[in-house]
C-alpha positions in Angstrom: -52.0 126.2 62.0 -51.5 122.5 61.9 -54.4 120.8 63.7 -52.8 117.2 64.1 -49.6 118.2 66.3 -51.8 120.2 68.3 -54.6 117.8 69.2 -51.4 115.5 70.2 -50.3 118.4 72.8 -53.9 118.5 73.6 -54.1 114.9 74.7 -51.3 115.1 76.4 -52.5 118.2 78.7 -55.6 115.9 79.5 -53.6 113.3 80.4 -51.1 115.8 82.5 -53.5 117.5 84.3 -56.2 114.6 84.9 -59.0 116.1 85.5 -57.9 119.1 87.5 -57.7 121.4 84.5 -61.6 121.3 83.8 -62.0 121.7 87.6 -60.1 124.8 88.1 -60.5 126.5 84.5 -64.4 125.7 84.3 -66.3 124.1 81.6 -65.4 126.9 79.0 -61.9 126.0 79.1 -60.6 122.8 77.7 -57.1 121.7 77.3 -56.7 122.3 74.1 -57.5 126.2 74.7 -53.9 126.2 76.5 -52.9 123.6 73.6 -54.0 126.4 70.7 -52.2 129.0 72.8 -49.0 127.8 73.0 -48.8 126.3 69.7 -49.7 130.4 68.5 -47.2 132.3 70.7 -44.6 128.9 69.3 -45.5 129.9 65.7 -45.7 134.1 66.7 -42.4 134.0 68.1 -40.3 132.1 66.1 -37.4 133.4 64.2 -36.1 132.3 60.9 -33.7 129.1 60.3 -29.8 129.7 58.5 -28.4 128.3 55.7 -26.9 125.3 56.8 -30.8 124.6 59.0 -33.8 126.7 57.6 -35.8 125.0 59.6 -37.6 128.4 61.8 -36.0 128.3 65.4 -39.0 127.9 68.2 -38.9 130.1 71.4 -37.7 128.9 74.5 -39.4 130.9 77.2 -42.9 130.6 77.8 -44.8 132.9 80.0 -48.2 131.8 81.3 -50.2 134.2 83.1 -52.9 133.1 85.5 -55.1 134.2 88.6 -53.1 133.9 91.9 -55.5 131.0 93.0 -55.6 129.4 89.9 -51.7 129.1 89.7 -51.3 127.7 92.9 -53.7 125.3 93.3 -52.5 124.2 89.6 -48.7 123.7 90.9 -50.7 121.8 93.7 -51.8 119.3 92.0 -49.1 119.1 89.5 -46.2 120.2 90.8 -43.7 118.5 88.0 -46.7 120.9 85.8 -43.3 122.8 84.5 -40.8 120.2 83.7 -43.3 118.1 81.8 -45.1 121.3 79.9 -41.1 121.6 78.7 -40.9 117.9 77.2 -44.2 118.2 75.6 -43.2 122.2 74.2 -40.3 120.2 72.4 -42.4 117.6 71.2 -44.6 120.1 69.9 -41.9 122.2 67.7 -40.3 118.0 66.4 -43.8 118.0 64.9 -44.2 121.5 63.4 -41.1 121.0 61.6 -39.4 124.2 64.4 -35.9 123.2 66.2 -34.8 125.0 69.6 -31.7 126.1 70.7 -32.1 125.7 74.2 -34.5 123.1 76.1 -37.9 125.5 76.7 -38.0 126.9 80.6 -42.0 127.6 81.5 -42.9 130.2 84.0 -46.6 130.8 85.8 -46.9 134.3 86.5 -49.4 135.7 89.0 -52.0 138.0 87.5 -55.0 139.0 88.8 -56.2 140.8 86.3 -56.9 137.9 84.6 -60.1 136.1 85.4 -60.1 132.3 87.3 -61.1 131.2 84.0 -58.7 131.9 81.7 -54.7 132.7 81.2 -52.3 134.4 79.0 -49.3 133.0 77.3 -46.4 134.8 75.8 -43.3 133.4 74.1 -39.8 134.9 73.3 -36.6 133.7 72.9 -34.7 134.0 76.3 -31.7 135.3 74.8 -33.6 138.2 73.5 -35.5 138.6 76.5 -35.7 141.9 79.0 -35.5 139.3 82.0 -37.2 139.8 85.2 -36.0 138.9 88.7 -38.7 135.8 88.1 -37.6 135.3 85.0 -34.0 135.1 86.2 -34.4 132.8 88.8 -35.9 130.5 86.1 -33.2 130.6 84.1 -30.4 129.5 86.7 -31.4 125.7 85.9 -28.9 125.2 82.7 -26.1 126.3 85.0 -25.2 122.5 85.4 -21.7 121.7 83.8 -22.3 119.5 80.7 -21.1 115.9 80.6 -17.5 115.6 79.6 -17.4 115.7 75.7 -20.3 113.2 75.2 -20.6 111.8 71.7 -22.3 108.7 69.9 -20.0 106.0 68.3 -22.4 104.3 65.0 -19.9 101.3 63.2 -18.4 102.6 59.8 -18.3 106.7 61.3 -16.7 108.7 63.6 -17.4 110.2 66.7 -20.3 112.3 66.3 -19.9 115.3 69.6 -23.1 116.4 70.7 -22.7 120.1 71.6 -26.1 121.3 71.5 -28.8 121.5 74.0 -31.5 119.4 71.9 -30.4 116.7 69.2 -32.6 115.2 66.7 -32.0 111.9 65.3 -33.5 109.9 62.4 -33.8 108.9 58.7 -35.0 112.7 58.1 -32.4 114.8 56.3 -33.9 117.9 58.8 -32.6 116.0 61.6 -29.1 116.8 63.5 -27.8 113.3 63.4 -29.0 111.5 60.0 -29.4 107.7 59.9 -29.6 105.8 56.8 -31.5 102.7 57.4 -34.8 102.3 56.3 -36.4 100.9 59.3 -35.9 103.8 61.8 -38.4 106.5 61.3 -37.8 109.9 60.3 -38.0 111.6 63.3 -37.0 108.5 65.3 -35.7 110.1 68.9 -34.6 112.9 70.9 -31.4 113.8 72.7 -32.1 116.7 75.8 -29.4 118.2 77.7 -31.4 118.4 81.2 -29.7 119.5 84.6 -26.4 118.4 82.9 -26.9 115.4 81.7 -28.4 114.1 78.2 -31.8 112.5 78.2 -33.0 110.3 75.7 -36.7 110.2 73.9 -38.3 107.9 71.5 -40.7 110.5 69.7 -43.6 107.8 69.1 -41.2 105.8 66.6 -42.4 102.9 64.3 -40.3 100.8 65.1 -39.6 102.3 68.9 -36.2 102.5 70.8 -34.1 100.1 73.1 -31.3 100.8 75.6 -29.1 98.4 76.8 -31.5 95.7 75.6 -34.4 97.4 77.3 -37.2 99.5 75.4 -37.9 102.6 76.2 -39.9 106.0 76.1 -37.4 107.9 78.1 -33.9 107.5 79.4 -31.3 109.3 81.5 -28.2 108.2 79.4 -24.7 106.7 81.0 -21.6 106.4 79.2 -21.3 103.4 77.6 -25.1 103.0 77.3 -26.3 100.9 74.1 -28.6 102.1 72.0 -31.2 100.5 69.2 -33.2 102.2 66.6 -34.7 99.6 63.7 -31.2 97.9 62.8 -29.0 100.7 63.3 -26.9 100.7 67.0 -24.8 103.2 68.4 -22.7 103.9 71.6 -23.4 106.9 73.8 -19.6 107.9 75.7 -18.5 110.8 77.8 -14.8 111.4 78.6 -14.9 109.4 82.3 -12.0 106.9 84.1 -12.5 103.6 83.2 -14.7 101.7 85.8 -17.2 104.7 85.8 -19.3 103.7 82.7 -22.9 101.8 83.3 -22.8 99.1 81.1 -18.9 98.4 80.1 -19.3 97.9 76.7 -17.8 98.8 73.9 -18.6 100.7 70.9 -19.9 98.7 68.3 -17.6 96.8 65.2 -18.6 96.6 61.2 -19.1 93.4 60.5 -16.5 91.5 58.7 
């Protein structure tokens, strides 16, 4: 299993959870015990790539067990826990070299046949899974409408249509969306389709990421939004009137 992308998750549970995880788990469980855990049922659960991407395709349902007490004083004091365990589940495949089909939904079940102490965690793909009303319920969050054939404009291609639910983007040939320039990294960002609209990342780039002339780490992208990666600038559209786009830009020229 490889140690560096997990101790990264690990970090980022400490950081998540401040303090709380330690004070309801107990001193015999550490973040990185949920950390090792997911990255396992991740690896257990994952299916094998296709021609055209072998990269192995992650799961996208993750099913975390836990005492009844410990689950809901954990919500508590974290109650985005969910949404942010899903960013840092897709930051966690990026970096084991796995790509997902569908953003990862995260679901804390009640069990109290588990001790206080400890937790389960199970993984599956959720087009493959025997769902349960719970599990169902989950699921009813990708029922927003997608934006309106959103694409990216780069100067000297065409229209690149983004039609899946996570987009990688960088100098890597393993990436979606392949840019040739030497100073954006190889796994340089991160387009997520969240509650219908695309969300943009910079996964710990080099040389980092601005929109509309503003860096970032994270960013709910408009149509007409400007983005920057190392010399290398592209347009994000979606099919709206004219008047309804953020910035009012348009796409960028070759130079002559």
């Amino acid at each position: 299993m490889n140690e560096q992308p997990i101790a990264h998750l690990e970090s980022q549970l400490e950081r998540l959870v401040e303090g709380a995880f330690a004070h309801l788990f107990g001193r015999h469980t550490r973040a990185q015990d949920l950390a090792v855990e997911l990255a396992r049922a991740m690896q257990e659960a994952a299916t094998s790539g296709t021609p055209s991407d072998p990269r192995p395709i992650a799961p996208d349902h993750y099913c975390i067990s836990l005492n009844t007490q410990t689950r809901d004083r954990l919500l508590h004091k974290q109650p985005t826990l969910l949404d942010r365990l899903s960013n840092h589940l897709l930051e966690l495949a990026t970096n084991l070299g796995y790509r997902m089909i569908c953003s990862p939904t995260i679901e804390l079940v009640t069990d109290d046949s588990v001790n206080t102490p400890s937790f389960r965690v199970q993984a599956n793909h959720s087009l493959k899974k025997h769902s349960t009303t719970a599990v169902m319920k989950r699921v009813e969050i990708p029922a927003f409408a997608k934006p309106g054939n959103p694409q990216i404009l780069i100067a000297g291609r065409a229209a690149i249509n983004l039609v899946d639910d996570v987009v990688n983007i960088g100098r890597g040939h393993d990436n979606q969306i392949v840019i040739e320039d030497p100073s954006v990294s190889r796994h340089h960002l991160q387009l997520r389709l969240r509650f219908g609209r695309y969300t943009l990342f910079d996964t710990e780039s080099r040389g980092g990421t601005w929109v509309n002339n503003v860096r970032i780490h994270e960013h709910n992208l408009q149509n007409g939004d400007v983005v920057q990666m190392g010399s290398t600038q592209f347009v994000y559209m979606e099919d709206h009137p004219m008047g309804e786009t953020q910035t009012g830009i348009t796409p960028p020229v070759e130079p002559d």
